[in-house]
C-alpha positions, 0 to 999 in steps of 0.5 A, spaced: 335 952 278 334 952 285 332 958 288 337 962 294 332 961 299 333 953 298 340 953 296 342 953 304 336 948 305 339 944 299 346 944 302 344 942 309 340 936 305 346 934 300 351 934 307 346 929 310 344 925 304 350 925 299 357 924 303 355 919 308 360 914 305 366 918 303 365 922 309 365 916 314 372 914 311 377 917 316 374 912 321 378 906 317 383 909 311 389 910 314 388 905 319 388 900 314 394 903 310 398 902 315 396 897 320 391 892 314 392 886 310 399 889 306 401 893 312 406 899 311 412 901 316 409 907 321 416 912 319 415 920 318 417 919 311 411 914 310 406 918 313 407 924 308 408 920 303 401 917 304 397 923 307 400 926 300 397 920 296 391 920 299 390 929 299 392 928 291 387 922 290 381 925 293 382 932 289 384 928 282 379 923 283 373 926 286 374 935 286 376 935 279 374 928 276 367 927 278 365 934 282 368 938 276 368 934 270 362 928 270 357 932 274 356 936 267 354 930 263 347 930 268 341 927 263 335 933 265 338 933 272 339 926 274 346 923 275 349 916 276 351 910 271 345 908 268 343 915 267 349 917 263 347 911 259 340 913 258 344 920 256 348 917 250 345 911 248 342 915 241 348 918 239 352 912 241 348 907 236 349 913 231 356 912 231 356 904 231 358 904 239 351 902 242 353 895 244 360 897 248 357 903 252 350 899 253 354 894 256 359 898 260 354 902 263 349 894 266 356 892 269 357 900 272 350 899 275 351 891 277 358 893 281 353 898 284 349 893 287 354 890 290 358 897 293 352 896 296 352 890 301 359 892 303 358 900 305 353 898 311 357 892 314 364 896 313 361 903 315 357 900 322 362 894 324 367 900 323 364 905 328 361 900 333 368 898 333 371 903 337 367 899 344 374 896 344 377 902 345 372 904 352 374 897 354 377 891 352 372 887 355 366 890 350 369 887 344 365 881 344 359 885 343 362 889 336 359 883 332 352 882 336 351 891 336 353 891 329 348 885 327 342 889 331 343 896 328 344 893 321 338 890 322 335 895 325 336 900 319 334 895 314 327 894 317 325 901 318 325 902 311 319 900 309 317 906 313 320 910 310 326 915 311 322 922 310 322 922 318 328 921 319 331 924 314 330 931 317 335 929 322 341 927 316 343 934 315 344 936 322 347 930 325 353 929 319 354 937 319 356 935 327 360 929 324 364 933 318 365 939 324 367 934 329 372 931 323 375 937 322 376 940 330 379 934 332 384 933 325 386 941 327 387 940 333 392 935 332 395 939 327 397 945 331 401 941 335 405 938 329 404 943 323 409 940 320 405 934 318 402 940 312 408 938 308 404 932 305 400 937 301 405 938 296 406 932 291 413 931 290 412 927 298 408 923 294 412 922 289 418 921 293 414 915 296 412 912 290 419 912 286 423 910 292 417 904 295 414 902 289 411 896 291 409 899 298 406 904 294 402 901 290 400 896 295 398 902 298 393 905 293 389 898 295 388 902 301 387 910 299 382 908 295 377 907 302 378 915 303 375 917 295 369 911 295 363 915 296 366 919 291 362 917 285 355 918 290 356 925 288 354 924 281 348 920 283 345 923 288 345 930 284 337 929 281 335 929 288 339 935 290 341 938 284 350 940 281 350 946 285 348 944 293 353 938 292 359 942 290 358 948 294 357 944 300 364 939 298 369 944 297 367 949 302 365 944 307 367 937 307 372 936 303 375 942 307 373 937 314 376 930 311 382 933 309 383 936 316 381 930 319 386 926 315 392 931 316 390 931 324 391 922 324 397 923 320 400 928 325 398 924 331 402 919 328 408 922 327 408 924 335 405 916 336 406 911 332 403 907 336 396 910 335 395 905 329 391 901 331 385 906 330 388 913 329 381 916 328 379 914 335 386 916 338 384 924 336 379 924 342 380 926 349 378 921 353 373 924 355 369 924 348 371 917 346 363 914 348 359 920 345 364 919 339 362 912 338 356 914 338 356 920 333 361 915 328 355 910 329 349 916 327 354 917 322 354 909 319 349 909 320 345 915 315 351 913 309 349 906 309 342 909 309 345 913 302 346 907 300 340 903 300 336 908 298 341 909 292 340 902 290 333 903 291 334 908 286 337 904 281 333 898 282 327 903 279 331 906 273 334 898 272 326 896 271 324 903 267 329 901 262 327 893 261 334 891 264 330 888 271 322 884 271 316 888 275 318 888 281 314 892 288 315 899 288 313 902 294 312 910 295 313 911 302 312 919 302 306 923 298 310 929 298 317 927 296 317 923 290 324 920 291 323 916 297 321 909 295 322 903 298 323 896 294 322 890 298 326 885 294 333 890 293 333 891 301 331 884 303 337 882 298 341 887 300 340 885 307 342 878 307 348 880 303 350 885 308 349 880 315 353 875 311 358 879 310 359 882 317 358 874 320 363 872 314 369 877 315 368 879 323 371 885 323 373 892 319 381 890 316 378 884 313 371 887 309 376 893 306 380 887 302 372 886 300 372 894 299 375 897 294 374 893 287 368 895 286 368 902 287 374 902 282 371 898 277 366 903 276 370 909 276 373 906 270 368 905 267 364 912 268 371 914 266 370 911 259 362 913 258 364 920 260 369 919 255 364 917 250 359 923 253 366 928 251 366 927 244 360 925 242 355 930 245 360 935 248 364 936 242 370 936 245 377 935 241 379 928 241 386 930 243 383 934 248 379 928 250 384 922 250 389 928 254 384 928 259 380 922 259 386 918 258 389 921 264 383 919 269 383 913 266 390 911 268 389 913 275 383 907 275 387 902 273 392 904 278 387 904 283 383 898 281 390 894 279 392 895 286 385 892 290 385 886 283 390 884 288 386 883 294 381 879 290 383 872 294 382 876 301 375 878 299 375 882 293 373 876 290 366 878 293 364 885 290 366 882 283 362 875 284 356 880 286 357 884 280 357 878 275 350 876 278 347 883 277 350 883 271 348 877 268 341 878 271 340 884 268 343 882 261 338 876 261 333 879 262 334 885 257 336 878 252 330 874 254 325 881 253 328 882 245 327 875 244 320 875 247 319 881 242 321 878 237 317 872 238 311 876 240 312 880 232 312 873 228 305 870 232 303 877 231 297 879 225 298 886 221 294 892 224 291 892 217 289 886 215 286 885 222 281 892 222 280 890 215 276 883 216 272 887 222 265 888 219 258 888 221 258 880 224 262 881 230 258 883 236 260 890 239 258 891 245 258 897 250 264 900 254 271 901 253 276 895 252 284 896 254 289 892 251 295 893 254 301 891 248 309 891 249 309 893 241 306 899 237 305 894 232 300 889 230 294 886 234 296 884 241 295 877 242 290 878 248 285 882 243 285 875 238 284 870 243 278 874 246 275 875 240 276 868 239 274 865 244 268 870 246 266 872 239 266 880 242 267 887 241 267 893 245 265 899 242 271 902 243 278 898 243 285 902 246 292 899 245 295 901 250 303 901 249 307 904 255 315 906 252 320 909 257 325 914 255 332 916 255 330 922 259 328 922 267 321 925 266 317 927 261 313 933 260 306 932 261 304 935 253 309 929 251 306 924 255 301 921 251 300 920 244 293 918 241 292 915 233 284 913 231 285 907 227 277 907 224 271 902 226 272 905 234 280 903 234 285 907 237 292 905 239 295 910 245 302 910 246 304 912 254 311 914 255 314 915 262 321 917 264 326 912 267 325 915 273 318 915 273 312 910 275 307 908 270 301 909 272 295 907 267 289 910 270 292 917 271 295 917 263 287 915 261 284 920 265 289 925 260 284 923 254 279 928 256 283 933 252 284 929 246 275 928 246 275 921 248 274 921 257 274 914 261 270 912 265 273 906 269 267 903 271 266 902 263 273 900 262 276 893 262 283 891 261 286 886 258 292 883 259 296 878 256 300 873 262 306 871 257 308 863 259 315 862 258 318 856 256 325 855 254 327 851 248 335 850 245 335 855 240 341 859 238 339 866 241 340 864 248 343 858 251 338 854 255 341 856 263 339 863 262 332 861 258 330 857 264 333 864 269 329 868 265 322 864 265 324 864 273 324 872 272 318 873 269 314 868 273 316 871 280 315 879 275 310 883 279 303 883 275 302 887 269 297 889 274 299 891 280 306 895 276 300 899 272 296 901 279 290 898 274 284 897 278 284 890 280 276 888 278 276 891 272 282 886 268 281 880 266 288 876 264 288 871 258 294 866 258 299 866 252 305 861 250 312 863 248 318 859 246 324 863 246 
């Protein structure tokens, strides 16, 4: 629990880190609604028709549905779709519903990966366009500033953030400050725009427009995307920062920025073509560009860092290979760079802002995503209710039930921009989730290939007798399975008829848990004749760390001195085969994974002169 001295740091933090994307969505929303690919007629009655669709969708979907409800169900404090996954995985395969949630809880982190190639292109193309209000002459340089700012942002990351990140806070509280001074001061001019809070306006819209309004959702949904960071970025800031700091001051600013766009046009219709740019006074338009493009800027950051975030939580919990994970900072453990996600990630991005060109066309790429992940953290917080909240079932499929309409509301409407450019984030969505299903398969089926070629514990200590040739020092055998000898100790010993005096079998596990506790980390079992078998646990957002874990041993009265430390490991050769457990399209996509997988080596910072690898064959 954060202190009160810390509780005005962590806000200020949470401001500038957690609603980048949602806070950055006035640039584009009702512009979109009104003026985008299924444009609606610019009329008083609409205008508060859709602020009224828009206020209630913001309070539904992220006040009560994320902030009051899905922020309680934190795994040890950490948030986001595979957390909650970890969170209700045990009690989820006690009640025989392991397999669907495991399997909703991949898809919601594999529609993640591809929210995030749009929310840097459609953030940044956005503010970068409001040039074409300076001078119409400027617009020629909107793709080529956005290409070099994007650029930019994706090659500072190796650096880290933490420098930057200071700055994050201070510059989106002007922004928020910004957003709701400009959205007041229109207001005062036409308060009778403060008439769309009540919901019957937007009642009214959907019972006489009903295909206008439900084209319009495809487009009030841009105003809550960014909601479901909320709950991810809570490990990083904690539930109370981030609800203190929405409802006190964003959710109070985007609201008034919204009613304010919305009052501007009742006087000016004619505005839509970018009603956020029309709120400034001319003279602040230039510092306003600027501002809105810091703004972007620092929510595509959010966003790269939270792909980060998955990225390593994915590979913790054998759902992706080895990859590099680069810490960027020694005092803030959450900053870490990952060069294969980024370099992806900016790829995506740069063909996206090439291939779509400018904002209306990237939020038909927008949308779908973000909603098919609503969904489905709706169905897990459903499961989270009754199984570990205990929650009534009524009460559960009342409340559940209700949130879950409004999604599908939301996700049918943005279904049907799929042939406008929907079909991006859902194509993206499948190949993550197709790659982290293949790799999970490909890994079971490994284990299970590595159990039949494995010789019983036992017996094997059993025919360990006086003859074999024990030599000085400590051998490490890092080993997948608590079971059996590793393959790497049998071809040692057979190749080199050769036993260390002391022979570790290391096996690394990773909880369903963010972290663990220091007493819990390691567990030490004597197996007679100078064996011993050592399991290591890590959390899901922890990283291995092999030496450090051996250091530990000291209190269980066998120290390590690595120069006396050898470790062996097994470099497994994957070769496909026309079994039934995987067809041969996916073996081959697994054996590729594990070839290009980072070493065992670098992964579990094991010294590089103190490991000798042993090839071994697998057929899966």
């Amino acid at each position: 629990m954060q202190s009160r001295q810390a509780l005005p740091t962590l806000i200020v933090s949470a401001i500038g880190v957690v609603f980048g994307d949602i806070g950055t969505s006035p640039l584009y929303a009702l512009k979109e609604i009104f003026n985008g690919h299924h444009p609606i007629a610019v009329t008083p009655e609409n205008i508060l028709g859709v602020l009224s669709l828009i206020f209630w969708s913001i309070m539904a979907l992220v006040s009560i549905k994320y902030v009051a409800i899905i922020m309680r169900a934190d795994n040890r404090g950490e948030g986001g779709s595979l957390a909650l996954l970890a969170l209700i995985t045990e009690r989820a395969r006690n009640a025989g519903m392991a397999w669907i949630v495991t399997m909703l809880g991949i898809f919601a982190a594999a529609l993640f990966f591809g929210d995030s190639m749009i929310t840097p292109a459609i953030s940044v193309l956005s503010a970068v366009e409001g040039l074409e209000l300076i001078a119409p002459t400027l617009k020629a340089y909107v793709l080529p500033l956005t290409a070099i700012v994007l650029t930019v942002l994706f090659f500072v990351q190796r650096h880290g953030t933490g420098a930057v990140g200071m700055f994050f806070g201070p510059i989106m509280i002007l922004w928020f400050a910004v957003l709701g001074t400009f959205g007041l001061f229109e207001i005062t001019r036409h308060p009778a725009v403060l008439a769309a809070i009540n919901p019957l306006y937007a009642a009214g819209f959907v019972v006489a427009h009903p295909w206008l309004a439900f084209l319009a959702l495809g487009s009030v949904v841009l105003a809550v995307t960014g909601g479901e960071a909320l709950y991810t970025d809570m490990g990083h800031f904690g539930r109370r920062p981030i609800r203190l700091a929405w409802f006190s001051f964003v959710l109070p600013a985007l609201v008034l920025n919204y009613f304010g766009q919305g009052a501007l046009l009742l006087n000016d219709p004619l505005a839509i073509e970018s009603p956020f740019y029309h709120l400034a006074p001319d003279w602040a338009l230039v510092p306003l560009v600027i501002l809105a493009t810091l703004a972007t800027v620092i929510a595509s950051q959010a966003v790269i860092s939270g792909a980060f975030s998955v990225a390593r939580q994915a590979i913790q919990m054998g759902l992706l290979p080895r990859m590099l994970i680069v810490h960027t900072s020694g005092k803030s453990e959450g900053q870490i760079y990952v060069p294969f996600t980024n370099w992806t990630l900016y790829i995506a991005v740069m063909a996206l802002v090439l291939g779509f060109k400018n904002s209306s066309n990237l939020a038909a790429a927008y949308g779908i995503a973000v909603t098919g992940t609503m969904m489905i953290d709706t169905v897990l917080i459903a499961f989270v209710m009754f199984l570990l909240w205990r929650w009534n079932i009524v009460f559960v499929v009342l409340t559940a039930g209700s949130l879950f309409a409004i999604d599908v509301a939301f996700f049918a409407a943005n279904a049907i921009k799929i042939p406008e450019g929907g079909w991006f984030p859902i194509a993206m969505g499948f190949v993550s989730f197709t790659v982290l299903t293949t790799w999970r398969l490909g890994r079971r089926l490994v284990g299970e290939e590595v159990a039949k070629q494995s010789v019983p514990m036992h017996a094997f200590l059993a025919s360990v007798d006086d003859g074999i040739h024990r030599v000085n020092g400590t051998a490490v055998f890092m080993t997948s399975t608590k079971e059996g000898v590793p393959a790497a100790l049998l071809h040692n010993l057979k190749h080199n008829q050769i036993l260390h005096e002391r022979v570790v079998l290391v096996t690394v596990q990773t909880t369903d848990s963010p972290t663990v506790n220091e007493l819990d980390r390691m567990f030490l079992h004597p197996m007679g004749k100078g064996f011993f078998r050592l399991v290591i646990r890590y959390g899901f957002m922890e990283d291995p760390d092999i030496p450090a874990a051996l250091a530990l041993c000291k209190r269980f009265g066998q120290p390590f001195d690595m120069m006396e430390t050898t470790f062996y490991l097994s470099r497994e050769t994957i070769v496909p085969s026309l079994r039934r457990g995987i067809i041969t399209w996916r073996a081959r996509l697994f054996a590729l994974m594990s070839k290009n997988a980072t070493s065992a080596t670098d992964f579990f910072k094991i010294p590089t002169n103190r490991v000798v690898e042993l090839g071994t064959q697998l057929v899966i």
